[in-house]
N, C-alpha and C positions, 0 to 999 in steps of 0.2 A: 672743157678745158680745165686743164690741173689746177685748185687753187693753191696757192703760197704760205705758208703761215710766218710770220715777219716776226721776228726780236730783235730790241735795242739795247744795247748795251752801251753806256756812256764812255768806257774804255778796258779795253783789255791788250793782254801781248800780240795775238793773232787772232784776227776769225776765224779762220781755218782749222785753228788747235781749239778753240772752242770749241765748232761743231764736230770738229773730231772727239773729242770728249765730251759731247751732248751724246752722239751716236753710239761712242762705249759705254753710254751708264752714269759718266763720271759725274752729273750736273744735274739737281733737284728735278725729276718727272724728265728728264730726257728719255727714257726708256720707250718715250711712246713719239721720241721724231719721228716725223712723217716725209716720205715721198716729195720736196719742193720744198727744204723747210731753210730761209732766210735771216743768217746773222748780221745784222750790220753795226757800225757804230761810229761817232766822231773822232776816238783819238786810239791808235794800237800803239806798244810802247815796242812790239819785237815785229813791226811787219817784213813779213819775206816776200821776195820773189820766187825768179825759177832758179836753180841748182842754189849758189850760196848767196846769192843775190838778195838787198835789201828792198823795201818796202816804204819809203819818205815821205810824211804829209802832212799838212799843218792841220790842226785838229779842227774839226768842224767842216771844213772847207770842199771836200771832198770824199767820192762815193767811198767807201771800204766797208765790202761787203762780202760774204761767201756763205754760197748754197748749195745744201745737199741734195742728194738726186740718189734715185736706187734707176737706173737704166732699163737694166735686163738685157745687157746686153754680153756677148762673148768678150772676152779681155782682148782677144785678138784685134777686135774693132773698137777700142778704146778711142783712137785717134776721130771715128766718125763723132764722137762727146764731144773732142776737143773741139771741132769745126762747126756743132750747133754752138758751142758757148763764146767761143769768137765770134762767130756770128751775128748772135744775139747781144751780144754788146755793142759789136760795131754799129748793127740796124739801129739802138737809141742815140749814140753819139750823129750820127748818119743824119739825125732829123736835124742838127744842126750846125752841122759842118761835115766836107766830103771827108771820108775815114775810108781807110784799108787797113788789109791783115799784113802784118808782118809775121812770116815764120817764127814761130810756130803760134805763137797767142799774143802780142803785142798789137795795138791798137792806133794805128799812124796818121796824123794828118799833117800836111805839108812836110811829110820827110822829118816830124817831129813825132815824138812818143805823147800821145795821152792819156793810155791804159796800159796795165800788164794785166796778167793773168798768172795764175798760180791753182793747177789741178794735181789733186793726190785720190789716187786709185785704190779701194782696197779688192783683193783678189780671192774670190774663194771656186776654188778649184778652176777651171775654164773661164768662168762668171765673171762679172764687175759686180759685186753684192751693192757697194755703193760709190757714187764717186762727190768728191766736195771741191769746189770751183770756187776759190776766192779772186775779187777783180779790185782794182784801185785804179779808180777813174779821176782823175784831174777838173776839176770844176772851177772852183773859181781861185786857187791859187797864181798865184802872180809872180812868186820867186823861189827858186830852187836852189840847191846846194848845188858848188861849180863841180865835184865829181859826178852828178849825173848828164848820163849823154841826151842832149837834144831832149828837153823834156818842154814839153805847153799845157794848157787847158783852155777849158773852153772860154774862159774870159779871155785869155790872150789872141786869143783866137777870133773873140768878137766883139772884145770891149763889154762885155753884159755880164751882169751879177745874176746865179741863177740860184733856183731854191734848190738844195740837194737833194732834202727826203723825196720831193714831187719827182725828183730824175730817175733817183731809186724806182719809185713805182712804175714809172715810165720801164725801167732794165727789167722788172719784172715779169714786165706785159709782153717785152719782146724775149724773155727768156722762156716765156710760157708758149708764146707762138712758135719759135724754134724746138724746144722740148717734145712737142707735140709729135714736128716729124722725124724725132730722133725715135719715139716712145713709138710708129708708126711704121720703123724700117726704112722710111727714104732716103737712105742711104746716097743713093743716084744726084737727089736733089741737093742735099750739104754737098757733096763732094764737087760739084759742080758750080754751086754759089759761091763757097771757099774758093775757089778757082776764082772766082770772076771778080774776087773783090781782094784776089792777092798782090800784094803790095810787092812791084820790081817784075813780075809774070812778063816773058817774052821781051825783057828790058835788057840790055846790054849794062853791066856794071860791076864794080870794084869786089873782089872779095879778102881775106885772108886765110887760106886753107892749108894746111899745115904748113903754118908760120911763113907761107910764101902767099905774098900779094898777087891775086889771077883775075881776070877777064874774064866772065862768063854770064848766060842767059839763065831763067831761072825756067826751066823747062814743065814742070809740075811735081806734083806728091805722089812717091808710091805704096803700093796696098800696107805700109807698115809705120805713115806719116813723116818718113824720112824727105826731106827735100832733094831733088834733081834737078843737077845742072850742066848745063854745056858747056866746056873752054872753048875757045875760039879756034883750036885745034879739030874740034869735032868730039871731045872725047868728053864721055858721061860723069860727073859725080856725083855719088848717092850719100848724104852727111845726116848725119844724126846730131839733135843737140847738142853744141858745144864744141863741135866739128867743124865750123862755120861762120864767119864773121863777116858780118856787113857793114862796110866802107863809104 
């Protein structure tokens, strides 16, 4: 199994733009990151999400963390990444408390957000040369700003104060176990666990799809990671990020 090499940083803007600047050179002896190599830290002063979206968390309190990976995989199949890395977040949260995927990388428990996810691809030719997976896991925060939607952790969740670095290494283990069968090609088997632990999958429920509020089932992912779904008409829609709103 891969092992991990882990840095801490007390604080920075992003992890993400860190290890993206560890991977171009920009940061003492990064030239020789490695394959599985783990930023994390207690306070980011610029965290992001997906598209413009921020990143909120009270310092110490919680995971914030991103890892790089070199796949080897076609760019085409970029989306099979996305679904060990969901995954594999969701498997630690999972050990304690029931978790699903929300489209596309959010991490849900009781219909409330306790993770995102934030992946940047770089692309060289066909290839994924490398990809870097930042997560911000909710641990024991207790209060959120009222512009975010629907947000928990795991204390709210269970009343329990938990050690963060130990959950870290816990995301690891299950990052390393997931990674494997990315690194392996089973393809078959992500694509099929994603399925099984999609949040709304076969549920009748609310959308907003270009600006008109619709009814529909969420039927599964096609070969391109885009979501498919049914209106109650019978008729198909295929939405890509941002295309999509759930109600």
């Amino acid at each position: 199994m891969l092992n991990a090499t882990i840095h801490f940083i007390e604080t920075t803007d992003s992890t993400n733009r860190y290890l993206a600047d560890m991977a171009a050179g920009k940061i003492t002896d990064s030239s020789k990151i490695q394959d599985f190599t783990v930023v994390y830290t207690h306070k980011q002063t610029a965290g992001r999400g997906m598209g413009t979206n921020q990143w909120h968390s009270d310092e110490g309190q919680n995971i914030l963390a991103s890892f790089y990976f070199e796949p080897d995989i076609d760019a085409s199949q970029q989306f099979f990444f996305n679904r060990f890395f969901a995954l594999a977040v969701r498997d630690m949260i999972s050990k304690y408390v029931p978790a699903l995927i929300k489209w596309p990388n959010d991490i849900i428990v009781d219909h409330h957000k306790i993770a995102g996810i934030l992946i940047e691809h770089s692309v060289v030719g066909d290839q994924l040369a490398h990809s870097i997976a930042g997560v911000g896991i909710n641990i024991n925060q207790t209060s959120f700003r009222t512009d975010i939607p629907h947000p928990t952790s795991l204390k709210l969740m269970t009343g329990k104060n938990y050690d963060v670095e130990s959950l870290l290494k816990e995301l690891v283990v299950s990052c390393q176990k997931y990674y494997k069968t990315l690194k392996e090609n089973k393809f078959h088997f992500l694509e099929e666990e994603y399925l099984q632990h999609l949040y709304r999958l076969g549920e009748s429920a609310a959308y907003r799809y270009q600006n008109e509020c619709i009814i529909a089932t969420i039927k599964g992912i096609d070969a391109y990671g885009r979501l498919v779904l049914e209106k109650e008409n019978g008729t198909l829609l295929t939405c890509g990020y941002k295309e999509i709103v759930f109600l």
